[in-house]
C-alpha positions in Angstrom: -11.5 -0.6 -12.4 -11.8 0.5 -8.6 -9.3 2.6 -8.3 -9.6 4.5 -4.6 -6.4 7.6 -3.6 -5.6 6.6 -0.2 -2.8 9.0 0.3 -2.2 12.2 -0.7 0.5 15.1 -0.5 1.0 18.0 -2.5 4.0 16.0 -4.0 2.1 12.4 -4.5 -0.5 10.4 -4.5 -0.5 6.5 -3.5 -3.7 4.7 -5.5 -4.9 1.4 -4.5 -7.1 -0.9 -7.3 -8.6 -3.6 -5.1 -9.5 -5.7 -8.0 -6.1 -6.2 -8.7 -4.7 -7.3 -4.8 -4.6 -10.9 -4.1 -3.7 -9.7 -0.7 -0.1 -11.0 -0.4 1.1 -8.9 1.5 4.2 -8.0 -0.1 3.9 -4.8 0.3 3.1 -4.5 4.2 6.7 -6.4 4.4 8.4 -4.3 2.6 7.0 -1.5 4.3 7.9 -2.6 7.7 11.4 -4.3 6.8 12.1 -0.6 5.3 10.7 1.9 8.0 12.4 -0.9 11.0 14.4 -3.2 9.0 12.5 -6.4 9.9 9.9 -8.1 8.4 6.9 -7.5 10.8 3.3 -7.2 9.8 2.5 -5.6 13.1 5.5 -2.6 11.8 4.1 -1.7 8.4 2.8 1.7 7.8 -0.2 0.2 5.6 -2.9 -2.5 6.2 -4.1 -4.7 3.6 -7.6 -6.5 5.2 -8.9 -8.8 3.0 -12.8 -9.7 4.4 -14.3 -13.2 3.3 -16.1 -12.6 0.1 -15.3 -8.5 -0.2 -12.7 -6.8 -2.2 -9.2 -6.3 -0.1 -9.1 -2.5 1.8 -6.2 -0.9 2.7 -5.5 1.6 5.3 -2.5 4.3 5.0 -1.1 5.3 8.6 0.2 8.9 9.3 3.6 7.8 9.1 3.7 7.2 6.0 6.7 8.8 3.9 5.0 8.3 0.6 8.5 6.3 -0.4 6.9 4.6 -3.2 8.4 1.2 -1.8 5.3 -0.6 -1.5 3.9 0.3 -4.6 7.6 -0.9 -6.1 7.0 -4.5 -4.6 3.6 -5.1 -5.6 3.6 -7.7 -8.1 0.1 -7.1 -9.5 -0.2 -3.9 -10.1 -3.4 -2.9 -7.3 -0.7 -0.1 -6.1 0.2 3.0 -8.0 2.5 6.1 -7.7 1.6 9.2 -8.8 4.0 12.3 -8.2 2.2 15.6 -8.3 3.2 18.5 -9.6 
């Protein structure tokens, strides 16, 4: 399991496991449709790039609120939510 933190507060922490992410992009949706309320890849606050024949990366802007909503729509489990203490 490749499990890299991508995120971090002293609250949370936002894990991605790339050999879970079929790149669907769920989550980038979500993202946007929450932080503009409409469905725009170009609005999301994280990047899934999927390169031919490579695991997917993901990138975590600096407006990120750590809502958790993306990890929450991910169907296969490649994002996790941690809450610190």
């Amino acid at each position: 399991m490749n499990i890299r933190i991508m995120s971090k507060t002293n609250s949370s922490i936002i894990k991605f496991n790339p050999d879970k992410c079929v790149a669907c992009r769920i989550c980038e949706l979500w993202c946007s449709y929450i932080n503009t309320g409409k469905f725009s890849l170009n609005e999301a606050n994280l990047k899934i790039n999927y390169p031919y024949k490579d695991l997917p990366q993901i990138s975590i802007n600096e407006k990120c609120k750590e809502c958790g909503q993306c990890v929450e729509m991910c169907l296969y489990g490649a994002l996790i939510f941690e809450e610190g203490s």
